[in-house]
Each structure stands twice: as C-alpha cells, then as structure tokens.
N, CA, C and O atoms as CSV, one atom per row, in Angstrom:
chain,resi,resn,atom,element,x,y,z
A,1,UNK,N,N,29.276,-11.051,-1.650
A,1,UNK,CA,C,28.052,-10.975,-0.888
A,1,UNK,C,C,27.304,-9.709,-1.285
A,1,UNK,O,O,27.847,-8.605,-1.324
A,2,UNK,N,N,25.842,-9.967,-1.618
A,2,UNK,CA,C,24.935,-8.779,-2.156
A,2,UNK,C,C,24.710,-7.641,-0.273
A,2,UNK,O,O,24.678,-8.106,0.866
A,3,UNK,N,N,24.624,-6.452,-0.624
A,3,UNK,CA,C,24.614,-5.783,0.258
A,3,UNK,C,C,22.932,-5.647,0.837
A,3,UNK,O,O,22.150,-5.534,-0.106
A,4,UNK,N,N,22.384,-5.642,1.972
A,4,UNK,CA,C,21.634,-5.762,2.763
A,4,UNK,C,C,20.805,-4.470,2.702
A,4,UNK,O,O,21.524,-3.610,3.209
A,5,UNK,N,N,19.689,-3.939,2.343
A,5,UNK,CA,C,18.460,-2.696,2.429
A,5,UNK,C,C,17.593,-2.917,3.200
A,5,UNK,O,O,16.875,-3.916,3.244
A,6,UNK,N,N,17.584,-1.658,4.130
A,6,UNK,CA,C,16.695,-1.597,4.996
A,6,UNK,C,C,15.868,-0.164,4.221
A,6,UNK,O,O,16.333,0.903,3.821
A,7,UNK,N,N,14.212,-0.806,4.235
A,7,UNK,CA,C,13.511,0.789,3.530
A,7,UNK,C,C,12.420,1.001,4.268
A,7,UNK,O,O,11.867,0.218,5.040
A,8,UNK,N,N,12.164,1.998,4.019
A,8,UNK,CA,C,10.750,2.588,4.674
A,8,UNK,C,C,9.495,2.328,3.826
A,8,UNK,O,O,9.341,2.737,2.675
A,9,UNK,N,N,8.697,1.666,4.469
A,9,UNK,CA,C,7.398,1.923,2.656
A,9,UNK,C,C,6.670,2.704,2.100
A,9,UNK,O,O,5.996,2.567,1.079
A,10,UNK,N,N,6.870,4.032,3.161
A,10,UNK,CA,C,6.415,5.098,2.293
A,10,UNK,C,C,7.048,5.872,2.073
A,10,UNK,O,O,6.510,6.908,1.682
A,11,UNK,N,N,8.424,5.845,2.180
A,11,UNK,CA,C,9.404,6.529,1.228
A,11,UNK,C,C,9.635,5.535,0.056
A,11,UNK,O,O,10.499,5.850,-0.762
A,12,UNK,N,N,9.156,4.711,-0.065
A,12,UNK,CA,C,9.704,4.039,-1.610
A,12,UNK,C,C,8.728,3.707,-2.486
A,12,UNK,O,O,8.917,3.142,-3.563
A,13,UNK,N,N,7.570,4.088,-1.989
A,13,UNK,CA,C,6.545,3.687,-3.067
A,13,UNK,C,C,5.324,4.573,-2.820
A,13,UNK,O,O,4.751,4.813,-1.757
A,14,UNK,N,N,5.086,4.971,-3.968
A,14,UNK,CA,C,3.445,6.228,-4.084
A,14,UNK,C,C,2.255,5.116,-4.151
A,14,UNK,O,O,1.961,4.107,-4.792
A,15,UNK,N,N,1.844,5.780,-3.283
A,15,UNK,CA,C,0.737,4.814,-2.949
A,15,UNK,C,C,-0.394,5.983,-2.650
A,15,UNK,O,O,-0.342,6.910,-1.842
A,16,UNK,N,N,-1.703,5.521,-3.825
A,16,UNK,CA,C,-2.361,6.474,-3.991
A,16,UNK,C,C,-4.054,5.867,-3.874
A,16,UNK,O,O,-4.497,4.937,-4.548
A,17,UNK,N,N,-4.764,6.598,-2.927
A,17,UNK,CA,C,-5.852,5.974,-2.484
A,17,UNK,C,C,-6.856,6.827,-3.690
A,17,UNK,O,O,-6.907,8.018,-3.998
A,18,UNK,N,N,-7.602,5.613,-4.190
A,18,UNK,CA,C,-7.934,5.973,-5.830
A,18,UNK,C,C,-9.680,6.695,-5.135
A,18,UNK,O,O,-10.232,7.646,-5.688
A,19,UNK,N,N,-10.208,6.059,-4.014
A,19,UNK,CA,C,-11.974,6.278,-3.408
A,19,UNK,C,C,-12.386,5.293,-2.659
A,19,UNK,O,O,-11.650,4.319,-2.503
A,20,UNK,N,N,-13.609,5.357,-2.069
A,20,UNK,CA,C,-14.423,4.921,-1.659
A,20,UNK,C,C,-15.607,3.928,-2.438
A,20,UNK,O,O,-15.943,3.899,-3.622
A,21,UNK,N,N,-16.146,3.031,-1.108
A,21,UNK,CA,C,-17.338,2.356,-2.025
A,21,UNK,C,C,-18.325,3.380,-2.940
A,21,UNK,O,O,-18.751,4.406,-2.410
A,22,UNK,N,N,-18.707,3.016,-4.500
A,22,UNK,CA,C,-19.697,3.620,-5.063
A,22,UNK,C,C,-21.314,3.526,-4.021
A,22,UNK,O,O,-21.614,2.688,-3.170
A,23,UNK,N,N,-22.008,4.587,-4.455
A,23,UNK,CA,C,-23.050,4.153,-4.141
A,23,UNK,C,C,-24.073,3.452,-5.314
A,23,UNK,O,O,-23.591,2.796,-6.237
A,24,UNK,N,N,-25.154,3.609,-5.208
A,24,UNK,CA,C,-26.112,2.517,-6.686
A,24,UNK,C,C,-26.192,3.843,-7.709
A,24,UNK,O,O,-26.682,3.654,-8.822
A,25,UNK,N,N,-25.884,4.711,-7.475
A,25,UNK,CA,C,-26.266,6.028,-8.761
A,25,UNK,C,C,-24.813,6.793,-9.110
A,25,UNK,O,O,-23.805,6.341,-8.568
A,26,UNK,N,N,-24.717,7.714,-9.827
A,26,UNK,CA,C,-23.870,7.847,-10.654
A,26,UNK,C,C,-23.226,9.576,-10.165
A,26,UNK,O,O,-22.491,10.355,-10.772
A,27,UNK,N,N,-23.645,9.631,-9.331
A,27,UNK,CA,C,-23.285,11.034,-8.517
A,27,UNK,C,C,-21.785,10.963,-7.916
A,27,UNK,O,O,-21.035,11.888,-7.604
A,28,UNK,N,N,-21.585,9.501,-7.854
A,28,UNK,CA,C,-20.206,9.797,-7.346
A,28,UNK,C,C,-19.913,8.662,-6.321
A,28,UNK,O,O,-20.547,7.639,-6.579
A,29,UNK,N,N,-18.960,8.568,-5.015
A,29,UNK,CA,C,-18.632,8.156,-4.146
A,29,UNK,C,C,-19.612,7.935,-3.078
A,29,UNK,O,O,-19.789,9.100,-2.720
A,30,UNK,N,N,-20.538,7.057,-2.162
A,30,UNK,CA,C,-21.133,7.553,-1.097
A,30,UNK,C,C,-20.205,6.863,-0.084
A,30,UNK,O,O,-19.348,5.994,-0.246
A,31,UNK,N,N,-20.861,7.854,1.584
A,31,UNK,CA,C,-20.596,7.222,2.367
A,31,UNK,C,C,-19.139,7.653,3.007
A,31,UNK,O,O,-18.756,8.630,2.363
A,32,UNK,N,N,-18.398,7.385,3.788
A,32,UNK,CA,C,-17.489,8.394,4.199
A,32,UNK,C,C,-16.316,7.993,2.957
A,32,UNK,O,O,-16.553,7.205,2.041
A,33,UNK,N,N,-14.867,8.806,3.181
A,33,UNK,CA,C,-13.808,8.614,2.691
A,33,UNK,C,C,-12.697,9.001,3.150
A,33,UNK,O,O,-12.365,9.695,4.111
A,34,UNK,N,N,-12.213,8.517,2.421
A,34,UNK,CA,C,-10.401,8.762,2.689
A,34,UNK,C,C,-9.986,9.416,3.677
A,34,UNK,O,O,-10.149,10.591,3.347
A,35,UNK,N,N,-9.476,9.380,4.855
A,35,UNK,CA,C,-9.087,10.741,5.236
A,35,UNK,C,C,-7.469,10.753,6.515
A,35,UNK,O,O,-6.997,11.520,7.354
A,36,UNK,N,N,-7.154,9.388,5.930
A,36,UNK,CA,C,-5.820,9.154,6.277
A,36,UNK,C,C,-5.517,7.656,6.104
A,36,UNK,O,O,-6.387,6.795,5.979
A,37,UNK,N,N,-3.876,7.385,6.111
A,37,UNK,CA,C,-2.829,6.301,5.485
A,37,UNK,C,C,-2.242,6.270,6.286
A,37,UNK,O,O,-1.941,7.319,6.856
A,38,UNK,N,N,-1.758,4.970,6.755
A,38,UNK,CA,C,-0.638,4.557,7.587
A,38,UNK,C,C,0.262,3.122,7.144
A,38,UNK,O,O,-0.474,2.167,6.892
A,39,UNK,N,N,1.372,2.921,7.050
A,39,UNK,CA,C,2.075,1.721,7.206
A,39,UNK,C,C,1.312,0.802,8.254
A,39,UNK,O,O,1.250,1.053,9.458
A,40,UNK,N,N,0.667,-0.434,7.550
A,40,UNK,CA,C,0.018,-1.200,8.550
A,40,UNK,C,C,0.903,-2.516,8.814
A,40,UNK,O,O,1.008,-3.209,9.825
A,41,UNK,N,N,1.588,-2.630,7.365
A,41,UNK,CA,C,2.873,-3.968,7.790
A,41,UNK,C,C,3.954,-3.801,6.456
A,41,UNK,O,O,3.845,-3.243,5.365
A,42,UNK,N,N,5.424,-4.843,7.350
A,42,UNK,CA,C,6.563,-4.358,6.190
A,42,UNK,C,C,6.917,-3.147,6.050
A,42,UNK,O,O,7.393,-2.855,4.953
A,43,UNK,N,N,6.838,-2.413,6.757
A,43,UNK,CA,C,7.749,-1.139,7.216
A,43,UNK,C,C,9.165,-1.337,7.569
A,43,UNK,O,O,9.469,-2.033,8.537
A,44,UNK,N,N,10.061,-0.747,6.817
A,44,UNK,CA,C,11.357,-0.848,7.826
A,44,UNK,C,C,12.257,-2.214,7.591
A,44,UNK,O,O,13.336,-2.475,8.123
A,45,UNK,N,N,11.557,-2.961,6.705
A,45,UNK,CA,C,12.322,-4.293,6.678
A,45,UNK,C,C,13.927,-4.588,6.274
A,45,UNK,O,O,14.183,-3.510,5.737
A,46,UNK,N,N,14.736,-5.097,6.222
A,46,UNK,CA,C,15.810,-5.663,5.892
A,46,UNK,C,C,15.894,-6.887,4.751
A,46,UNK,O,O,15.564,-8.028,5.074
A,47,UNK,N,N,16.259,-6.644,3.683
A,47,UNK,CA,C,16.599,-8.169,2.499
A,47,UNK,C,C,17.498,-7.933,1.552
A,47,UNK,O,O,17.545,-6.782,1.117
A,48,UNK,N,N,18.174,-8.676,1.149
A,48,UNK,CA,C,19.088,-8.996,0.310
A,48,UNK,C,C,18.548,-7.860,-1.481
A,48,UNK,O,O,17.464,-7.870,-2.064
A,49,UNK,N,N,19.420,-7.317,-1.716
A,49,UNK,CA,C,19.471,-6.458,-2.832
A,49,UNK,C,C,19.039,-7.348,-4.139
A,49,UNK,O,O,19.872,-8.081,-4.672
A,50,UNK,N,N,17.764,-7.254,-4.605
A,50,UNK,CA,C,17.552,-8.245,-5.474
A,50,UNK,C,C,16.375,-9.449,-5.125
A,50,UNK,O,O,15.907,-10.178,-5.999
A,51,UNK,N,N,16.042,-9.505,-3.871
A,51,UNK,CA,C,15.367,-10.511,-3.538
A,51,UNK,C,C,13.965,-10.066,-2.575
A,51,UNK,O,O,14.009,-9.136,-1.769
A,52,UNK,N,N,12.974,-10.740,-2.770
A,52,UNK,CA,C,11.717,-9.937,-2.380
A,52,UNK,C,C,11.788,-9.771,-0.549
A,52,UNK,O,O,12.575,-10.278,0.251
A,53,UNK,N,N,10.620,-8.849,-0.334
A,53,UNK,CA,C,10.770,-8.796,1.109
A,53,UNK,C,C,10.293,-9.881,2.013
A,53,UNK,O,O,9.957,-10.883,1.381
A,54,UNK,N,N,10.153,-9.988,3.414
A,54,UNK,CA,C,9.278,-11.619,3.935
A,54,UNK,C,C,7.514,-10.974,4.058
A,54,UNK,O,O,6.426,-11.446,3.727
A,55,UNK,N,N,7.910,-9.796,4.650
A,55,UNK,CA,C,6.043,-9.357,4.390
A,55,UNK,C,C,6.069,-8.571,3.491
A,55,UNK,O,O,7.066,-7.876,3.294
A,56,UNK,N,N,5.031,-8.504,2.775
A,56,UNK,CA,C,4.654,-7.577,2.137
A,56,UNK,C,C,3.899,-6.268,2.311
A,56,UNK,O,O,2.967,-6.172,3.110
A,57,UNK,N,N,4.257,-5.406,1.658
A,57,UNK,CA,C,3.939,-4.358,2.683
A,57,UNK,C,C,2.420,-3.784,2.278
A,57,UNK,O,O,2.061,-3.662,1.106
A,58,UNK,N,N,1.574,-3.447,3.445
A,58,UNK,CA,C,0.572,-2.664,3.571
A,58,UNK,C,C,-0.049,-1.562,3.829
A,58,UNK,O,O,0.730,-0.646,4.097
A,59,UNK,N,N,-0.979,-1.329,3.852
A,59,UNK,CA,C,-1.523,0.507,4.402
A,59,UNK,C,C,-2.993,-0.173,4.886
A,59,UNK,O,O,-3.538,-1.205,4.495
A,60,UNK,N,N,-3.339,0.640,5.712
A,60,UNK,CA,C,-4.527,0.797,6.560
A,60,UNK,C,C,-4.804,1.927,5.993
A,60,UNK,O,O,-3.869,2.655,5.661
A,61,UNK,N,N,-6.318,2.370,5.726
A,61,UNK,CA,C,-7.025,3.441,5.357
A,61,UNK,C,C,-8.278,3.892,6.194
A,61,UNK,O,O,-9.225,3.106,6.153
A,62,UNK,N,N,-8.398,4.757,6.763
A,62,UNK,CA,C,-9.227,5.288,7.524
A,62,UNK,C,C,-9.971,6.498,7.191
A,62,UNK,O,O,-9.512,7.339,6.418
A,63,UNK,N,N,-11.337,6.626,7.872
A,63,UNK,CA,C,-12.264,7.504,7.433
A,63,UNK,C,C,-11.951,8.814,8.547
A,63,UNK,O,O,-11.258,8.508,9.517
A,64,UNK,N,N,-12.353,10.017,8.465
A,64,UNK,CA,C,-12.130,11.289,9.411
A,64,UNK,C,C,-12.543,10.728,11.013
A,64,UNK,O,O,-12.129,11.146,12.094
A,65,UNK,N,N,-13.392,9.765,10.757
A,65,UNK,CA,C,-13.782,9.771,12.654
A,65,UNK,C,C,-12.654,8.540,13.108
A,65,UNK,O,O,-12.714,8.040,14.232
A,66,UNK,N,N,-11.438,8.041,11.914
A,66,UNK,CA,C,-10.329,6.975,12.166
A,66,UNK,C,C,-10.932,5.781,12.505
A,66,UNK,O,O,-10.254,5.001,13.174
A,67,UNK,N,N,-12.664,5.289,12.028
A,67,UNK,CA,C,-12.830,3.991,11.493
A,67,UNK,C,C,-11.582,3.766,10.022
A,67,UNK,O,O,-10.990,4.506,9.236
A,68,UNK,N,N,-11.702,1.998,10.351
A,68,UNK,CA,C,-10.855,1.702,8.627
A,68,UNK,C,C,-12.296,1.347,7.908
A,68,UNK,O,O,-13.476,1.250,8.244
A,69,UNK,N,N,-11.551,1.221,6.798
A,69,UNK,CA,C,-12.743,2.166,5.777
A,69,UNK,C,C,-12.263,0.453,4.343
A,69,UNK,O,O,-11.172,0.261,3.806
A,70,UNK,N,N,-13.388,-0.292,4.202
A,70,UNK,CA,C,-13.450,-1.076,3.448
A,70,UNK,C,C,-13.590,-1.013,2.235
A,70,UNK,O,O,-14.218,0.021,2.008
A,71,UNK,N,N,-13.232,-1.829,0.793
A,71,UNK,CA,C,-13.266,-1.233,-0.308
A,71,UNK,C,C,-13.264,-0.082,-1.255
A,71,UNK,O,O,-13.963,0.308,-2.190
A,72,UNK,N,N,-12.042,0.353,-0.540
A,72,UNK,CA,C,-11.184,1.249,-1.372
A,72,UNK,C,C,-10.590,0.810,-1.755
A,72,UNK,O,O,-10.027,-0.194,-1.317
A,73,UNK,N,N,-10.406,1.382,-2.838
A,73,UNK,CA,C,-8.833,0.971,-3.931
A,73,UNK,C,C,-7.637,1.827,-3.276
A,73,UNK,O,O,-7.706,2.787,-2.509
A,74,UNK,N,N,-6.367,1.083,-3.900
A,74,UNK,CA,C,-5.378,1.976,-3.642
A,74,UNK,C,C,-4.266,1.434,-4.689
A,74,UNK,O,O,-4.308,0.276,-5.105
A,75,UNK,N,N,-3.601,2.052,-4.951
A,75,UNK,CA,C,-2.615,1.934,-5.466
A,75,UNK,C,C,-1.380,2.223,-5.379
A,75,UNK,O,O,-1.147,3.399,-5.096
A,76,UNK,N,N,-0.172,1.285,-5.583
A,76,UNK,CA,C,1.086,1.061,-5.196
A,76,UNK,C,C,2.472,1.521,-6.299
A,76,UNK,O,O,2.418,0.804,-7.298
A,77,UNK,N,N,3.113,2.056,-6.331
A,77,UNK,CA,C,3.871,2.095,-6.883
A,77,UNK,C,C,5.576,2.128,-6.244
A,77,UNK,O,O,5.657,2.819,-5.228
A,78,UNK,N,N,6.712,1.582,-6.628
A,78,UNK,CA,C,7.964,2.400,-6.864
A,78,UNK,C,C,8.459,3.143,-6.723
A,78,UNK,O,O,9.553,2.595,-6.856
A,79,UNK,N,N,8.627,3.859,-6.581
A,79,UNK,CA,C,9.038,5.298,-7.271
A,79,UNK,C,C,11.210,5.768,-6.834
A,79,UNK,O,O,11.812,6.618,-7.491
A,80,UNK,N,N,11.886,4.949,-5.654
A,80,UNK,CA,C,12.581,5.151,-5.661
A,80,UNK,C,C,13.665,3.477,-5.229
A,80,UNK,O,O,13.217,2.500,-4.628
A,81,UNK,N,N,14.855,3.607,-5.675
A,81,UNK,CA,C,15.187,2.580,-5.838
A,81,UNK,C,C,15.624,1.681,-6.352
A,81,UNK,O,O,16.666,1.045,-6.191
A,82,UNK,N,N,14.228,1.549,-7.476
A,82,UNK,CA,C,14.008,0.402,-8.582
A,82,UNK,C,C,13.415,-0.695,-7.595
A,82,UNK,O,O,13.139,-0.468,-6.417
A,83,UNK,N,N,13.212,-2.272,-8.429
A,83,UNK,CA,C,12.591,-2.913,-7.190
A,83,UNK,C,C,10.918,-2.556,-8.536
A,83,UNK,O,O,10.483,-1.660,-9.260
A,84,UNK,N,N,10.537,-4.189,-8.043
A,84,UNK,CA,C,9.154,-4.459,-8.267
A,84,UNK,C,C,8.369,-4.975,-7.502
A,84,UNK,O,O,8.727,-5.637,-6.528
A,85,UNK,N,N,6.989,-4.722,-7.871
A,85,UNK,CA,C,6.047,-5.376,-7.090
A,85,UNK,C,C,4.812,-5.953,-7.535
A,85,UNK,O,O,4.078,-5.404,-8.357
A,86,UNK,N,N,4.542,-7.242,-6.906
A,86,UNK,CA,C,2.483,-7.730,-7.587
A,86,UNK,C,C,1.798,-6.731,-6.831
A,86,UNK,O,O,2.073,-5.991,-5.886
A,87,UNK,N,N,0.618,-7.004,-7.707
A,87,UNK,CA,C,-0.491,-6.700,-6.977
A,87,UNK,C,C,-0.466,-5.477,-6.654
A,87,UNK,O,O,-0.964,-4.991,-5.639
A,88,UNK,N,N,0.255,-4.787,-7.707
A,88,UNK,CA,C,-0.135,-3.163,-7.289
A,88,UNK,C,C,-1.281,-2.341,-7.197
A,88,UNK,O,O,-1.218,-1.194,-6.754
A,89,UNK,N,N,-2.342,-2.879,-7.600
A,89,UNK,CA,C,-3.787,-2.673,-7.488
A,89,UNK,C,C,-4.466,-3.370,-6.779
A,89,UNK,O,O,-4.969,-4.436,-7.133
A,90,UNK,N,N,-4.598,-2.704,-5.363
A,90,UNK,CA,C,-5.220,-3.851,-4.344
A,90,UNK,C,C,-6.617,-2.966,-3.410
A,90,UNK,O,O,-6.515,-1.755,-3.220
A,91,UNK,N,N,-7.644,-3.615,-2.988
A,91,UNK,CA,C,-8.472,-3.057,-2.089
A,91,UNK,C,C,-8.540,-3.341,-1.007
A,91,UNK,O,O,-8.508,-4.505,-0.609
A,92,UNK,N,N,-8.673,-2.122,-0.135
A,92,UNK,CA,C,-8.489,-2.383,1.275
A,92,UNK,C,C,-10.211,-3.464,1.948
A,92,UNK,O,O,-11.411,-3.345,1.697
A,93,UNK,N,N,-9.489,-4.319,2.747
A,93,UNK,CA,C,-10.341,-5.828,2.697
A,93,UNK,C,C,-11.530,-4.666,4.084
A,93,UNK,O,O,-11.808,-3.469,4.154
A,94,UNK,N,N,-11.869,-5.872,4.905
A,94,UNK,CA,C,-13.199,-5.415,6.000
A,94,UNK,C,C,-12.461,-4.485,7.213
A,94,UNK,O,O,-12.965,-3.423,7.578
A,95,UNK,N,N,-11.372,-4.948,7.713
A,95,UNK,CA,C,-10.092,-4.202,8.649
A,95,UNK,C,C,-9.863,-2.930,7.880
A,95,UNK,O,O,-9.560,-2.069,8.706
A,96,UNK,N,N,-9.876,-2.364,6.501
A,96,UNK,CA,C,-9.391,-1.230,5.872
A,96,UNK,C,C,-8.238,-1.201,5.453
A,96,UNK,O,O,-7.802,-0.157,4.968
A,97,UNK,N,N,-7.284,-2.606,5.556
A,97,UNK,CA,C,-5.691,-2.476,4.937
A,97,UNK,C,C,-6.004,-3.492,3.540
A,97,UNK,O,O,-6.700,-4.464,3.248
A,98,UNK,N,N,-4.903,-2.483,2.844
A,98,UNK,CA,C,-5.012,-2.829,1.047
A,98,UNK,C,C,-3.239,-3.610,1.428
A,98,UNK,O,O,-2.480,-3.184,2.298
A,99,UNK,N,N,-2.990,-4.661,0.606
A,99,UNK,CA,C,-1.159,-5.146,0.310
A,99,UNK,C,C,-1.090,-5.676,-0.899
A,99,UNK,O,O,-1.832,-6.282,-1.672
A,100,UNK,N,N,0.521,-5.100,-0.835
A,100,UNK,CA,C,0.678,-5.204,-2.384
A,100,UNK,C,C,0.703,-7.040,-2.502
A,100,UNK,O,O,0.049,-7.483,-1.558
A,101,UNK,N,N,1.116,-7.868,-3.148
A,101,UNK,CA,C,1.180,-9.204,-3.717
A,101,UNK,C,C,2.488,-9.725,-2.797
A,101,UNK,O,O,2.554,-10.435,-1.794
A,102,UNK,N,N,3.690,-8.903,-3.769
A,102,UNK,CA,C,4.943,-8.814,-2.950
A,102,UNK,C,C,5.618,-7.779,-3.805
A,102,UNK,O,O,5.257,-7.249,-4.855
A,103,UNK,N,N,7.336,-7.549,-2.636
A,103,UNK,CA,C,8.062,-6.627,-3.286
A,103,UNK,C,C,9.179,-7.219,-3.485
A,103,UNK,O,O,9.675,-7.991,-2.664
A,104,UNK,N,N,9.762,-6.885,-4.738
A,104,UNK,CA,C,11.372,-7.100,-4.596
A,104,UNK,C,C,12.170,-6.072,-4.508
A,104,UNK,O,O,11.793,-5.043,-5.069
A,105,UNK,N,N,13.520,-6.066,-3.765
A,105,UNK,CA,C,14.370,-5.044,-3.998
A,105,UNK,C,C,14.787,-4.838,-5.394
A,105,UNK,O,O,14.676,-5.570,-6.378
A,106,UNK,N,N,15.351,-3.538,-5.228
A,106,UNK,CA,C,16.295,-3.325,-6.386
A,106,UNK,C,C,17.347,-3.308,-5.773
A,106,UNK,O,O,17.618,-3.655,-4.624
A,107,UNK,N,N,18.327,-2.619,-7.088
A,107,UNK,CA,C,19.492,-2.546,-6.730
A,107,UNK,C,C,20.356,-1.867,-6.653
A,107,UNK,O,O,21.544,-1.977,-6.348
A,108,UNK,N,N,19.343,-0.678,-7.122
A,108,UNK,CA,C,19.720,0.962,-6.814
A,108,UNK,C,C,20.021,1.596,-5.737
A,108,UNK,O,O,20.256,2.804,-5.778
C-alpha cells in the first residue's frame, strides 16, 4: 500500500504573482495591485503518493483595500516534494482566484 500525503499549498509550491491588468500605454501596470495571497482551495489535502489531488489548488489575490483583483497572472510552481502540475500559468478569473489545472503527488 502507497503511503498517504497530507500538504500545505503554500509550502509546496512558489507561486508568484507576475501583475496586474495593463493599461492601453506602455508605462506599465494601471490600476491597483497585488497586495496579498491566500490559499483559496486544496489546502491541506490528503492523496495517495503518486496520484493527483481531488481539488486543485488555488490562490485568491487581492488589492491593498482586500478587493480580489481580476486578471492577474500568477504563477505556480513545485518546489518541494517532487509532484507535477497543469496549468501552471493561470489568471486570476472576476472573484480574483488563479488554479492550477491539477496536481499530482510525488513521491518524495
């Protein structure tokens, strides 16, 4: 019998909020940004070593006054573990949460 992982999702994967909507000119970012991350789902889960999780996990992104904050990018990674994932390049939808595709464990 494969042994059972329970993980946290932001201890196991760098997840890096890339900006905000552009504006029409070339100055940069408009409009508010980034100014905090939270586990919005798939935190904490339990699955078989080797086999993907049942949710996939997400982040909520919020602006300084803690509206969520639409079309941002973010990005997902790994980093401890081992274990893959889709959709590591995802934008946070009209609610402000970005998710990866899915994850699988590793077996590290």
């Amino acid at each position: 019998m494969k042994p059972i992982q329970t993980h946290s999702l932001l201890g196991l994967f760098s997840i890096v909020v890339l900006g905000a909507a552009c504006g029409g000119d070339s100055s940069g970012p408009s409009g508010p940004r980034p100014a905090s991350m939270q586990a919005s789902a798939g935190d904490g889960q339990s699955a078989t070593v080797g086999t993907a999780v049942a949710t996939p996990p997400a982040v909520l992104v919020r602006d300084r006054s803690g509206d969520p904050l639409p079309n941002v990018s973010v990005s997902f990674a790994v980093v401890a573990g081992g274990g893959t994932i889709t959709g590591a390049a995802a934008t946070t939808d009209a609610s402000g949460i970005a998710a990866v595709g899915s994850w699988t464990l590793g077996t590290v």
